[in-house]
C-alpha positions in Angstrom: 0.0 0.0 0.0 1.5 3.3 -1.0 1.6 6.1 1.8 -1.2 8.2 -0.5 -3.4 5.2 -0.1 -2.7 4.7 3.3 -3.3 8.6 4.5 -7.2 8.6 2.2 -7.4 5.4 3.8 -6.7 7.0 7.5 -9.0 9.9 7.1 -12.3 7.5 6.3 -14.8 7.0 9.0 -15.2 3.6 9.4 -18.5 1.4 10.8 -18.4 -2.3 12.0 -21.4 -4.2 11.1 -22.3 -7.7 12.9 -25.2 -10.3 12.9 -25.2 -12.5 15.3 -28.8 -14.7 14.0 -31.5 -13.3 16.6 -29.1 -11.8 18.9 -27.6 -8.7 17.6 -28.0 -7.0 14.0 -25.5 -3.7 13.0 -27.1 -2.3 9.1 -26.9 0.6 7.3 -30.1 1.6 6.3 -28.8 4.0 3.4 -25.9 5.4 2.3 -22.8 4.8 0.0 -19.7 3.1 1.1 -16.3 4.0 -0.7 -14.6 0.6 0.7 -15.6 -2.7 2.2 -13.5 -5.0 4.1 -15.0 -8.6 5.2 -13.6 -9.7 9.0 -15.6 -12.8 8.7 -19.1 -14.5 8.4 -20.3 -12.1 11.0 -18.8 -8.9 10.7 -17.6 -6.8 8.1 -16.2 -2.8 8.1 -17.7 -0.2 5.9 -15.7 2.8 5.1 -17.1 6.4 4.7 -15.7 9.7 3.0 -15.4 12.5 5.4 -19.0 14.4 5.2 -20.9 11.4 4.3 -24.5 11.0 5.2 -25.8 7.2 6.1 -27.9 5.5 8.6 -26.8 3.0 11.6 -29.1 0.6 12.7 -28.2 -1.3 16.1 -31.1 -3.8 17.2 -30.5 -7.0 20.1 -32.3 -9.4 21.6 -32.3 -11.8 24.3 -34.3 -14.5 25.0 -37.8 -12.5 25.6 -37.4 -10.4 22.3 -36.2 -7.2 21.8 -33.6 -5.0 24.5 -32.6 -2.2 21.8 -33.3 -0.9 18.9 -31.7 2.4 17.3 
């Protein structure tokens, strides 16, 4: 990775999104990404431009239903 690439890359804002089946759930509702990076089946990392505009959707449960959801 060249040091241009690296400094955009630094000055992204970047969002962790997991799913854990019935358990926990991190979306974006809208918005457009400029990188992706996959961690694993359960979690990935979206990248945003400074100045971007997207929605973050956090929702968990336990074993009665729903504790949060923003």
């Amino acid at each position: 990775m060249s040091a241009a690439t690296h400094h955009a890359r630094d000055e992204l804002v970047h969002v962790e999104l997991t799913w854990v089946e019935k358990r926990q759930e991190n979306w974006i509702r809208f918005g457009t990404h400029a990188q992706e990076q996959i961690v694993d089946r359960r979690r990935r990392i979206l990248s945003y431009r400074p100045g971007a505009v997207f929605a973050f959707v956090r929702w968990a449960a336990n074993d009665f239903g729903t504790i949060i959801s923003r």
